[in-house]
Backbone as a chain_set.jsonl record, in Angstrom:
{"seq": "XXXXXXXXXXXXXXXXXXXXXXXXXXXXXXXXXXXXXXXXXXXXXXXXXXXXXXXXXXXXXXXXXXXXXXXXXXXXXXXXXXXXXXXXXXXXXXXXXXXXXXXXXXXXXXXXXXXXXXXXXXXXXXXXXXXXXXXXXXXXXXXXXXXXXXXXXXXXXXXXXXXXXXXXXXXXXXXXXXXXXXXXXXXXXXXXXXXXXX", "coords": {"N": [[100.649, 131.357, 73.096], [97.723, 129.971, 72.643], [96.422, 127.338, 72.876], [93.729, 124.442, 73.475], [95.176, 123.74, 75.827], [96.514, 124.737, 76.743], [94.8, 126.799, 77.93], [93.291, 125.136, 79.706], [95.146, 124.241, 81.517], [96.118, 126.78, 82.268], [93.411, 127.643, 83.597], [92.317, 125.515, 85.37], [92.212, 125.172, 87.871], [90.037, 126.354, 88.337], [88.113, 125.009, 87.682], [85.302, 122.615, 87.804], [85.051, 118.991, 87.337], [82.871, 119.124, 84.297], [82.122, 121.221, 83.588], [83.164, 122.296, 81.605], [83.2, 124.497, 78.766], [81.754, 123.182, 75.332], [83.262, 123.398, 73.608], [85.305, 123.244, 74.197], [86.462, 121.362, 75.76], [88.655, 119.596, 77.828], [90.433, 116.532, 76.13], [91.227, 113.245, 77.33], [94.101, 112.925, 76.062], [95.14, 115.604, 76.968], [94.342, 115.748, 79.513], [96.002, 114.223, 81.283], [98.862, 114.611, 80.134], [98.761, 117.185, 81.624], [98.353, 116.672, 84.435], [101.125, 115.156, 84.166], [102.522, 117.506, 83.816], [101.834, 118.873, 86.311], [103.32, 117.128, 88.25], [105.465, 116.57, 90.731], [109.28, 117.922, 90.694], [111.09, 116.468, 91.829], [110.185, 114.117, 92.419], [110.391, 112.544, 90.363], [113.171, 112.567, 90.491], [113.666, 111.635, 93.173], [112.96, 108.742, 92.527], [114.859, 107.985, 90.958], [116.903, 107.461, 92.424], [115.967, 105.959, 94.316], [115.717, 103.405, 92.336], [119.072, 103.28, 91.546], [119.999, 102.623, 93.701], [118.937, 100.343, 94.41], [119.942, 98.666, 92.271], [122.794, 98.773, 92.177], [123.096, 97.649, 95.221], [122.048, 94.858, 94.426], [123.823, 94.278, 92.384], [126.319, 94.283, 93.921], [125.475, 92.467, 96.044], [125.532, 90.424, 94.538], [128.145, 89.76, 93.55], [129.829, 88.957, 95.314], [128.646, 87.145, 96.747], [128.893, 85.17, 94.096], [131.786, 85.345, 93.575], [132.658, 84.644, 96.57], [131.598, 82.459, 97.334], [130.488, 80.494, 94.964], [132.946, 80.76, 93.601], [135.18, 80.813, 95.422], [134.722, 79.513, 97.159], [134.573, 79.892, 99.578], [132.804, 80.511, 101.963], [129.233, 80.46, 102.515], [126.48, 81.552, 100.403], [124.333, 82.621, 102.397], [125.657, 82.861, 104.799], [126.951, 85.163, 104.068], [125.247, 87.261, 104.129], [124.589, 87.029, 106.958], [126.884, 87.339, 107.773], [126.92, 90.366, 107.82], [124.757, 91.1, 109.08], [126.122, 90.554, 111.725], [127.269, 92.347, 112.202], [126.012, 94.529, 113.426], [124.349, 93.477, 115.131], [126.301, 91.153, 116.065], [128.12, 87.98, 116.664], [126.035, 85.68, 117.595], [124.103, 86.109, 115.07], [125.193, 84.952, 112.938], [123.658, 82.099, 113.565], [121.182, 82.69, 113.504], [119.635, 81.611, 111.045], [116.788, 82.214, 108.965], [116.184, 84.588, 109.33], [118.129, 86.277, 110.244], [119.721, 86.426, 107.85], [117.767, 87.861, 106.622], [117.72, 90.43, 107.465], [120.424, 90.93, 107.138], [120.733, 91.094, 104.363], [118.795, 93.594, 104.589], [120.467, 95.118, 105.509], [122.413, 95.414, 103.903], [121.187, 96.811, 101.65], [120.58, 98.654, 102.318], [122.749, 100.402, 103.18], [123.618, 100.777, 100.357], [121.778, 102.13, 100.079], [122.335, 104.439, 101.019], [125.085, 105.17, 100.186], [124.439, 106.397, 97.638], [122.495, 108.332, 97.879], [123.824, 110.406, 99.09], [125.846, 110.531, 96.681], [123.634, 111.775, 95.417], [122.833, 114.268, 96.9], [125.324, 115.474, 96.905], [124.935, 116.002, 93.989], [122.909, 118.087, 93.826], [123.819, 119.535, 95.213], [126.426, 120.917, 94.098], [126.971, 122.572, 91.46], [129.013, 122.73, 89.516], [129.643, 119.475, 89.692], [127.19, 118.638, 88.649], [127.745, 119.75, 85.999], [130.165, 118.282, 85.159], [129.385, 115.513, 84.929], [127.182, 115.808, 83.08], [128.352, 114.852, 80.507], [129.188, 111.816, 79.053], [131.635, 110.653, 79.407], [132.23, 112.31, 81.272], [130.979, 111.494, 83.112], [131.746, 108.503, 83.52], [134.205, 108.993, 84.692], [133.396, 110.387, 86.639], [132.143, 108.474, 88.072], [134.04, 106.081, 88.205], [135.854, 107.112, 90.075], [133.743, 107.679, 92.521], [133.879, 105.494, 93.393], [135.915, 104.917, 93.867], [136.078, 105.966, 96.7], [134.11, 104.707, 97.824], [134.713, 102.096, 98.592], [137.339, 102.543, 100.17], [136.589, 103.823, 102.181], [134.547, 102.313, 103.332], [135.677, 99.907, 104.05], [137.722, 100.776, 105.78], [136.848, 102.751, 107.487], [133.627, 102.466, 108.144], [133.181, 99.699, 108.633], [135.249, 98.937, 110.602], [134.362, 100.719, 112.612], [131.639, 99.293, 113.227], [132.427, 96.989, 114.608], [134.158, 95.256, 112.669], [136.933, 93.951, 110.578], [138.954, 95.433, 108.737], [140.289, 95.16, 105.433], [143.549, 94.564, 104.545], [145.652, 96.626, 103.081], [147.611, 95.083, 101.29], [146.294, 93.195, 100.756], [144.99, 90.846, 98.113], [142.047, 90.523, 98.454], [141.247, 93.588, 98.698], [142.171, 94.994, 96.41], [140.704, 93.355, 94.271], [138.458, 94.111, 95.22], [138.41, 97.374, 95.173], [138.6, 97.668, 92.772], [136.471, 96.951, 91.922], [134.374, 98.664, 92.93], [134.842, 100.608, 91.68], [133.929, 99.993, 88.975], [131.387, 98.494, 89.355], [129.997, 99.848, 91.405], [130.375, 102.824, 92.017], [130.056, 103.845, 89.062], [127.458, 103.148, 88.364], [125.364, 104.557, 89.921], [126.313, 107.009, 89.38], [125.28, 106.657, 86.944], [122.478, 106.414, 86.986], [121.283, 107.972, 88.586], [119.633, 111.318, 88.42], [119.215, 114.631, 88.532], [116.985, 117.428, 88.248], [117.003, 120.493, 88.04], [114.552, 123.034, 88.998]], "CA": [[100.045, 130.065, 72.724], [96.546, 129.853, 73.308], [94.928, 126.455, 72.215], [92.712, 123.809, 74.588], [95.54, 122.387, 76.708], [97.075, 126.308, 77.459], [93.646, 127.583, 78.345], [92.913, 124.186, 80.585], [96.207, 124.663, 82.156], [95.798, 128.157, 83.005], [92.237, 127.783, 84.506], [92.166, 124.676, 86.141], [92.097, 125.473, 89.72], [88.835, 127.359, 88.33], [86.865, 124.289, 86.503], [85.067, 122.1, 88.343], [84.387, 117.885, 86.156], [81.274, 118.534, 83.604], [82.027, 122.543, 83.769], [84.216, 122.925, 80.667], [82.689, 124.366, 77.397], [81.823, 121.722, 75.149], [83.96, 122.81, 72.605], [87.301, 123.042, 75.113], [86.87, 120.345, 77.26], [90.278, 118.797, 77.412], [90.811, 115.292, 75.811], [91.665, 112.573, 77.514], [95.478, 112.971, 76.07], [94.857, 116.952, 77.469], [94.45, 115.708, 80.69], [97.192, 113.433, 81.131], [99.742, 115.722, 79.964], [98.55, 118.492, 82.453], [98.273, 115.786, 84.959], [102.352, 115.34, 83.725], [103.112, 118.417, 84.294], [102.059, 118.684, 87.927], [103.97, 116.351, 89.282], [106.506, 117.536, 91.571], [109.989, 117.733, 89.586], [111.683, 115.874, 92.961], [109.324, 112.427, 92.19], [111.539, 111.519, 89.035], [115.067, 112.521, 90.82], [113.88, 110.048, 94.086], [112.644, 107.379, 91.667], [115.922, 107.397, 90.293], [117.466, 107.254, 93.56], [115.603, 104.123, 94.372], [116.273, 102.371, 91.259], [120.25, 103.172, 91.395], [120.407, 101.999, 95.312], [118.459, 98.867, 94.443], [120.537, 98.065, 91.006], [123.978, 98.662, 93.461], [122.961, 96.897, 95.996], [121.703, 93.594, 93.685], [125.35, 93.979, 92.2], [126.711, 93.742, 95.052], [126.243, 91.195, 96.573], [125.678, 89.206, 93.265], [129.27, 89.65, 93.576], [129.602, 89.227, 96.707], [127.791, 85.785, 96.265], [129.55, 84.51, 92.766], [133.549, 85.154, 94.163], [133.146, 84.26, 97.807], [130.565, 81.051, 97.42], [130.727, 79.985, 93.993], [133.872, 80.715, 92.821], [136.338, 80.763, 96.475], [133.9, 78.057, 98.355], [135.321, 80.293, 101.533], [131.549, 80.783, 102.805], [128.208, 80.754, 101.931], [125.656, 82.822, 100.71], [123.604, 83.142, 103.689], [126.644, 83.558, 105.927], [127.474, 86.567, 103.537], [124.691, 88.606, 104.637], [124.388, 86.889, 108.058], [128.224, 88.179, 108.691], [126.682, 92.334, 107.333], [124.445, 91.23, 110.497], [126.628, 90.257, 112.567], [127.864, 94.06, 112.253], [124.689, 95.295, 113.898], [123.954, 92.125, 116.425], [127.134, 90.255, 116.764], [127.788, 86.649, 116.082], [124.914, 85.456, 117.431], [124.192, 86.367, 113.854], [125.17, 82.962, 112.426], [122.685, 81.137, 114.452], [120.05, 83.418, 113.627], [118.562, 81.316, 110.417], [116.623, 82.959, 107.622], [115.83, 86.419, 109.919], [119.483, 87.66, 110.165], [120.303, 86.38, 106.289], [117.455, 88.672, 105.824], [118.721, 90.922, 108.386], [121.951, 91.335, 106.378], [120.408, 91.337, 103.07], [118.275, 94.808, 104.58], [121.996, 95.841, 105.768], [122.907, 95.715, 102.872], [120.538, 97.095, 100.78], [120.501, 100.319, 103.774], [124.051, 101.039, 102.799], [123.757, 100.966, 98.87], [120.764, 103.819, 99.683], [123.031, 105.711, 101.746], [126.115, 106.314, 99.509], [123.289, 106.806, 96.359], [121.509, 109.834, 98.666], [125.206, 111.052, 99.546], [126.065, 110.752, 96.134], [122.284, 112.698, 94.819], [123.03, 115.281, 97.754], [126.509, 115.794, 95.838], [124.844, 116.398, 92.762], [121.921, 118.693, 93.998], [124.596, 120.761, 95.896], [127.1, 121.441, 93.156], [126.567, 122.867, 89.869], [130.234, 121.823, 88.723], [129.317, 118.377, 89.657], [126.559, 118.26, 87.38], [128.253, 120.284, 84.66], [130.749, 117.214, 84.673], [128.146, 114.367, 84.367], [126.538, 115.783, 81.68], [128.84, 114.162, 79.202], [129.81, 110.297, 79.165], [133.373, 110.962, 80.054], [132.218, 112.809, 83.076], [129.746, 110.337, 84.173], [132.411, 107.322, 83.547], [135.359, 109.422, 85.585], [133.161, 110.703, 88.571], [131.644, 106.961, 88.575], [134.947, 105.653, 89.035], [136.289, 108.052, 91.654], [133.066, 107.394, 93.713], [133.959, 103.791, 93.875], [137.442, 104.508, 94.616], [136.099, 106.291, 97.924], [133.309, 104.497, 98.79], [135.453, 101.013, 98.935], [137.875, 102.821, 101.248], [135.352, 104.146, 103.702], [133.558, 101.324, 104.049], [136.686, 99.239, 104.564], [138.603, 101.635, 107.004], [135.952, 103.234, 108.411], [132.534, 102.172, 108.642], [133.258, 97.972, 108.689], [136.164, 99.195, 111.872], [133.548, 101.515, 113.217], [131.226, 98.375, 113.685], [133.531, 96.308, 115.083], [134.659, 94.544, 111.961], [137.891, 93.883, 110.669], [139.474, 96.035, 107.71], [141.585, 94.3, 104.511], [144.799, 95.353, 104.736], [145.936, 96.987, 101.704], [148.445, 94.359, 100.768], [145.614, 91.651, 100.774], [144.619, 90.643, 97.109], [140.862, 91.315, 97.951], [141.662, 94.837, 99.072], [142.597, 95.507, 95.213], [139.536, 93.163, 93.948], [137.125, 95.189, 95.798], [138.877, 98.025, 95.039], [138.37, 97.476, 90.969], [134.819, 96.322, 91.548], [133.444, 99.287, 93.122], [135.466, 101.485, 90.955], [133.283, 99.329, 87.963], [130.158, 98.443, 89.473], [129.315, 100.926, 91.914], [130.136, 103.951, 91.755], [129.58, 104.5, 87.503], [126.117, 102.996, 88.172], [124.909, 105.642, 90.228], [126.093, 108.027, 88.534], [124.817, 106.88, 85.424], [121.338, 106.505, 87.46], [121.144, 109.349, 89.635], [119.462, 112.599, 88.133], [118.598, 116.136, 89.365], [116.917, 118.566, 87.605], [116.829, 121.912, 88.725], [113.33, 123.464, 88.561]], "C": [[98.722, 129.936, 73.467], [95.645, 128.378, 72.909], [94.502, 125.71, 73.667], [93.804, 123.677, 75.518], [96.14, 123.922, 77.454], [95.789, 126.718, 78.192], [92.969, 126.584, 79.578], [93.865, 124.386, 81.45], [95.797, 125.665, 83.31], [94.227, 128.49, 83.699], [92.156, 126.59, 85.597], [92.052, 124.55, 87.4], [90.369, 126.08, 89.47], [87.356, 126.333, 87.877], [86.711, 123.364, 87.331], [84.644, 120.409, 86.877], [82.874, 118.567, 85.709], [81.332, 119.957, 83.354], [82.812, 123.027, 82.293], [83.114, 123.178, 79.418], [82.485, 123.369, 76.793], [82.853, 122.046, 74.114], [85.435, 122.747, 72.647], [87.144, 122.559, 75.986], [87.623, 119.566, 77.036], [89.883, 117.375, 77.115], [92.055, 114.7, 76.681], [93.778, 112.835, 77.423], [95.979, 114.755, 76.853], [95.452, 116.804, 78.879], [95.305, 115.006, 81.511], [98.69, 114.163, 81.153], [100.185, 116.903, 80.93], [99.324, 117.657, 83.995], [100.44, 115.594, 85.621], [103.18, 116.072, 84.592], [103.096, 118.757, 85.896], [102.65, 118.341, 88.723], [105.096, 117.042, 89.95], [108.156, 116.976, 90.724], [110.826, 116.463, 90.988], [111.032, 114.352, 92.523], [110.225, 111.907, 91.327], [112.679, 111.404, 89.563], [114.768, 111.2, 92.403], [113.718, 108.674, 93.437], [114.146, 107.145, 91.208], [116.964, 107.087, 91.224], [117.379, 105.978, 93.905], [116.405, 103.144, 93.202], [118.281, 102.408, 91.056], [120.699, 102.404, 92.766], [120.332, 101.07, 95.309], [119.448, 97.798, 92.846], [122.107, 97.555, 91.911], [123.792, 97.557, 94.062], [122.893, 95.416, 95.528], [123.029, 93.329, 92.76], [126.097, 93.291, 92.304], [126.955, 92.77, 95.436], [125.822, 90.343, 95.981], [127.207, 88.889, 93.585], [129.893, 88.794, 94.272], [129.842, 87.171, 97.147], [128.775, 84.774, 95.452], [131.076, 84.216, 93.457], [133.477, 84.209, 95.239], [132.289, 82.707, 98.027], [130.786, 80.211, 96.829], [131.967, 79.731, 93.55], [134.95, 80.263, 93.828], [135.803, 79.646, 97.113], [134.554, 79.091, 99.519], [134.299, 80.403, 102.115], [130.297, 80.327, 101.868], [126.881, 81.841, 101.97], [124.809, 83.284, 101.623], [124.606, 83.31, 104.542], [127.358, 84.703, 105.151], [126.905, 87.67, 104.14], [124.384, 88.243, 106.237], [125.844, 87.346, 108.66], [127.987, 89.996, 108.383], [125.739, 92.347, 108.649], [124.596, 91.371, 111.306], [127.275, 91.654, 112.889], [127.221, 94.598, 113.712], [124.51, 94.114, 115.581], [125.022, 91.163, 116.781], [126.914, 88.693, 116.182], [127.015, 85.725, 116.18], [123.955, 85.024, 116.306], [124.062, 84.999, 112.773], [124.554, 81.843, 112.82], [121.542, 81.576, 114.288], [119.0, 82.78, 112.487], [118.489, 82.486, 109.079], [116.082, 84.632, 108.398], [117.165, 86.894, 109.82], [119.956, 87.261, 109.123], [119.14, 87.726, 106.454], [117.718, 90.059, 106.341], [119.726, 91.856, 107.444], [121.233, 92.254, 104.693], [119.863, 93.092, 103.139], [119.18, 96.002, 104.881], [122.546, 96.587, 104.833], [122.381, 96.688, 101.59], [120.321, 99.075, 101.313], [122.055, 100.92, 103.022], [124.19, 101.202, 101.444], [122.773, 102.7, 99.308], [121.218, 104.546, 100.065], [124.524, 106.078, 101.254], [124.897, 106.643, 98.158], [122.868, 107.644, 97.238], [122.645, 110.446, 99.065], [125.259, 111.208, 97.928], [124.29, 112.294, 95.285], [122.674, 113.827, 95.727], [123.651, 116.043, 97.066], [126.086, 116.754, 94.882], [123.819, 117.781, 92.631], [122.883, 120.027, 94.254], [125.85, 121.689, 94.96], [127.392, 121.101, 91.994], [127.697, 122.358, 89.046], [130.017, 120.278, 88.627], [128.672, 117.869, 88.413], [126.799, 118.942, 86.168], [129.184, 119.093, 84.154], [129.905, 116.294, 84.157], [127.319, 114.291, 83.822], [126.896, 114.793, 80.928], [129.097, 112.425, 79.86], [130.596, 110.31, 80.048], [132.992, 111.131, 81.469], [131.879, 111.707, 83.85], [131.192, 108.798, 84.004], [133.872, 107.76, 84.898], [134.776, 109.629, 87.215], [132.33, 109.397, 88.838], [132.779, 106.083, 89.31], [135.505, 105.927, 90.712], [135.004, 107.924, 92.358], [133.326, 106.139, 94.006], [135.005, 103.742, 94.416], [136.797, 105.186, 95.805], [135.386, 105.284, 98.401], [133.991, 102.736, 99.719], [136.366, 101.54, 100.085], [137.228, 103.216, 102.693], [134.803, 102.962, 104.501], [134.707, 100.204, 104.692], [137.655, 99.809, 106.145], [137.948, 102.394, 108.043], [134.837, 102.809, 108.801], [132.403, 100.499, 109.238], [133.836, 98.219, 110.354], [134.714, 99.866, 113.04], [132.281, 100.047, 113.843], [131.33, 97.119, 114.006], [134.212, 94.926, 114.314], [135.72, 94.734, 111.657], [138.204, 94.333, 109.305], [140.257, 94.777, 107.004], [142.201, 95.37, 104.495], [144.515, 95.561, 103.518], [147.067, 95.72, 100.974], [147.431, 92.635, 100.22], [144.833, 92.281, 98.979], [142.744, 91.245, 97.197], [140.63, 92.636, 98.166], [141.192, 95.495, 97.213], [141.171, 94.92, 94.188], [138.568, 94.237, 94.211], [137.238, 96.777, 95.087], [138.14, 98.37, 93.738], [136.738, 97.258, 91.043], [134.01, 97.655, 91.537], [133.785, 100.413, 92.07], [134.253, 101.37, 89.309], [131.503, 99.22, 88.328], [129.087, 98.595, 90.4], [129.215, 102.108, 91.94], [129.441, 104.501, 90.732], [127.999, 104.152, 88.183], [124.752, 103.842, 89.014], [124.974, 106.701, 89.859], [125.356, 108.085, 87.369], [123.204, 106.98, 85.407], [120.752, 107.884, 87.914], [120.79, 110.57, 88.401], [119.023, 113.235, 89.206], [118.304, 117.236, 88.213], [116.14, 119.335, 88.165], [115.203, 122.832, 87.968], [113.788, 124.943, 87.595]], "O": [[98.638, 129.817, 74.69], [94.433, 128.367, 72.695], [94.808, 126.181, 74.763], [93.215, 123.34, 76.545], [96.136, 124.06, 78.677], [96.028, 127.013, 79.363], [92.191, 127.114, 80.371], [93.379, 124.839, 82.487], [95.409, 125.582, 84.476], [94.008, 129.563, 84.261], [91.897, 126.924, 86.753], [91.695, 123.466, 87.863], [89.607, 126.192, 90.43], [86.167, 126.634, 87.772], [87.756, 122.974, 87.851], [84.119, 120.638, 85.787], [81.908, 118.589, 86.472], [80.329, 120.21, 82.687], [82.949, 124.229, 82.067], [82.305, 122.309, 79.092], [82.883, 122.349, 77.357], [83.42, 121.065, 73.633], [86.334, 122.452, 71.86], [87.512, 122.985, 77.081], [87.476, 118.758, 76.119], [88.981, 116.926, 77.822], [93.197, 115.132, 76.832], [94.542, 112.892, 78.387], [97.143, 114.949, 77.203], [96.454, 117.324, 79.368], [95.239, 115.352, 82.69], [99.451, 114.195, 82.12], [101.288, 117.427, 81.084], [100.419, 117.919, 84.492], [100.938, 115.767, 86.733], [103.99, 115.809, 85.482], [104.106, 118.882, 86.588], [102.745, 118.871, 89.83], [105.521, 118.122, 89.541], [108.235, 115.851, 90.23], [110.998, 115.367, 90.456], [111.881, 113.482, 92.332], [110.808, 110.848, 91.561], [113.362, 110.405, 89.341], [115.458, 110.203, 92.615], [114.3, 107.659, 93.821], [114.529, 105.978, 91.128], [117.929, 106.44, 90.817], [118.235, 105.094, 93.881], [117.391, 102.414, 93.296], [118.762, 101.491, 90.39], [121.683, 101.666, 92.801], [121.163, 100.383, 95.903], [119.465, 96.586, 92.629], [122.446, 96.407, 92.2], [124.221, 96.497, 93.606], [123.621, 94.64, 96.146], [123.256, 92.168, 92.42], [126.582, 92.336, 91.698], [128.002, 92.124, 95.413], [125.598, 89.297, 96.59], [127.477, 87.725, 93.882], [130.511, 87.864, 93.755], [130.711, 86.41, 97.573], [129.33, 83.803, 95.967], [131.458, 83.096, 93.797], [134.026, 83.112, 95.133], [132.55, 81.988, 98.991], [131.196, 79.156, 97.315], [132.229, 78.612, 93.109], [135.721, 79.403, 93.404], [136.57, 78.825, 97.616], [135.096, 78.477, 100.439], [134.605, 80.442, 103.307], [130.404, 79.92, 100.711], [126.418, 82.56, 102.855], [124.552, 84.488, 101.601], [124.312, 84.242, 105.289], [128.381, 85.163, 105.658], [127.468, 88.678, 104.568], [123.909, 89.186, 106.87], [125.966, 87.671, 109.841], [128.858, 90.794, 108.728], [125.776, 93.358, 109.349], [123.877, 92.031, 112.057], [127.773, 91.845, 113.998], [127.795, 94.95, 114.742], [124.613, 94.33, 116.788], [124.807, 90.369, 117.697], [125.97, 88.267, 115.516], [126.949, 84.871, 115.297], [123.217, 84.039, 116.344], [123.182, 84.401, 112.153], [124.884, 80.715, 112.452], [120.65, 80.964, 114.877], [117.806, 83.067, 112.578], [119.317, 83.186, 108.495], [115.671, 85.596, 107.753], [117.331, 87.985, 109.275], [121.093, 87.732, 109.099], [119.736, 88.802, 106.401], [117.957, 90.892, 105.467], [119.733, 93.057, 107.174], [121.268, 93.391, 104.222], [120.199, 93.882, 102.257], [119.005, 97.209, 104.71], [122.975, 97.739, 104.77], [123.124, 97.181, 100.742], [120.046, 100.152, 100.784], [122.102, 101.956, 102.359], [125.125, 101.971, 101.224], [123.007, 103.863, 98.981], [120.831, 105.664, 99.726], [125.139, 107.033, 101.73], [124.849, 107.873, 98.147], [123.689, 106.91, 97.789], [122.261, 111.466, 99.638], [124.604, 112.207, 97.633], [124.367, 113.435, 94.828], [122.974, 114.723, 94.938], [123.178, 117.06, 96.56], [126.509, 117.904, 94.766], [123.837, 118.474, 91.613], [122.791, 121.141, 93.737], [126.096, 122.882, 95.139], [127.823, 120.068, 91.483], [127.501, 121.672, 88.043], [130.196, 119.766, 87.522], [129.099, 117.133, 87.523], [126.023, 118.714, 85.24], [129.139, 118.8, 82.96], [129.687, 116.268, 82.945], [126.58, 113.311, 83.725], [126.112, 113.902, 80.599], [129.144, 112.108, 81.048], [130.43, 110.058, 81.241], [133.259, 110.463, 82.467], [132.336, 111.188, 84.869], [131.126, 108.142, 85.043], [134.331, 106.985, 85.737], [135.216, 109.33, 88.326], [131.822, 109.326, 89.957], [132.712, 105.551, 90.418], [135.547, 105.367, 91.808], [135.402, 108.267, 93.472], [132.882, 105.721, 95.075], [135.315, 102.906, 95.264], [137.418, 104.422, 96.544], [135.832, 104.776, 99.429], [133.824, 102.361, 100.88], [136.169, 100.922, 101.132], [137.436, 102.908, 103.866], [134.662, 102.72, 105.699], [134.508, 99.725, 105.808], [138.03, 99.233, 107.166], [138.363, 102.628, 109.179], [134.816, 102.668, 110.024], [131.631, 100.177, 110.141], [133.138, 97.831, 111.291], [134.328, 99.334, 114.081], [132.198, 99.965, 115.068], [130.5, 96.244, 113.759], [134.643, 93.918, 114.874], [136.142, 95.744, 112.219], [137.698, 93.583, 108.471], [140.709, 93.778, 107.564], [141.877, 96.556, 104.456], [143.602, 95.067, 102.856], [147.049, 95.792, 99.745], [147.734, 91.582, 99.661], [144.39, 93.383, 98.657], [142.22, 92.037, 96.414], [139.529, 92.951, 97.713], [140.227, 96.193, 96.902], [140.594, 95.724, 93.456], [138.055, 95.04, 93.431], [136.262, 97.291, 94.541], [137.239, 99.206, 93.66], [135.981, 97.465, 90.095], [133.213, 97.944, 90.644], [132.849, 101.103, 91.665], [133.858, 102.361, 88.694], [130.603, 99.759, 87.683], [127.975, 98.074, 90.481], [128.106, 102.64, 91.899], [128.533, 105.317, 90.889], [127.385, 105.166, 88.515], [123.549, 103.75, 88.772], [124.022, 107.48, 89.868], [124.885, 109.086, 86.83], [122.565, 107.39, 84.438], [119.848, 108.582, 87.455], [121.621, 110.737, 87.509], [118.621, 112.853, 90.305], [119.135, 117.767, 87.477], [115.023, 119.162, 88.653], [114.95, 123.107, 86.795], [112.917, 125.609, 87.036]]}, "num_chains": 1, "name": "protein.A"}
């Protein structure tokens, strides 16, 4: 294939602006395209990283928000993310105003990016992985099953680990949570998250 945009391509390191023949000097849509192609293939798979961490996260603690505010009255929404503070700084936390709501809110938004870059790691590292989540199916099954872990982790391990207090398994929101992330965290990273292999 030899027309203008192959022959611009393949010299370009060589052509300086104003240097091109006149009757193959790339168009506008030429240069664009090329432009395209350059980009590093990694730029689209972090972009999609971002945008699945930040969709999660805004979920979240929509959720988060709606059940425990709106719907339970047991708190409110600034003592939602001023208790994801209180993780980090203690109860203090609840006295802190609109810095440790926002505090929480950056808590929160830290931990959506860090199972989404665990989960992209996943996908980078094995080829079965992404042979599953080709199809629908896949992507709806390994969406679930990341939600069924990441709800347990964060409950048994990481919440304990910063000196918060686990739901038992017998407690009703145990099984809520449970179903949520199963629904509207895990799938949505998966269904976000690409990698394509140069």
């Amino acid at each position: 294939m030899g027309g203008p945009l192959t022959r611009f391509v393949g010299r370009k390191s060589r052509l300086i602006p104003g240097s091109w023949p006149t009757d193959e000097r790339p168009t506008s849509l030429e240069l664009m395209t090329t432009a395209a192609i350059s980009l590093p293939r990694d730029h689209s798979d972090l972009a999609s990283v971002a945008k699945a961490g930040a969709v999660v996260a805004i979920l979240d603690g929509t959720y988060a928000i709606v059940l425990y505010s709106w719907i339970l009255h047991l708190t409110t929404s600034a003592r939602i993310f001023q208790g994801i503070a209180s993780r980090l700084i203690g109860k203090g936390s609840f006295e802190g105003g609109a810095a440790t709501v926002a505090l929480g809110v950056l808590l929160h938004f830290t931990v959506a990016y860090g199972w989404t870059t665990i989960y992209y790691v996943a996908l980078r590292t094995f080829a079965g992985l992404r042979a599953v989540v080709e199809s629908v199916g896949g992507k709806v099954v390994v969406g679930a099953l990341l939600g069924a872990i990441v709800w347990p982790v964060m409950n048994f391990v990481i919440v304990p680990l910063f000196g918060g207090r686990s739901v038992s398994l017998s407690n009703w929101q145990f099984s809520s949570q449970l179903v949520w992330h199963m629904i509207a965290v895990g799938p949505p990273i998966v269904a976000i998250v690409r990698y394509r292999p140069a």
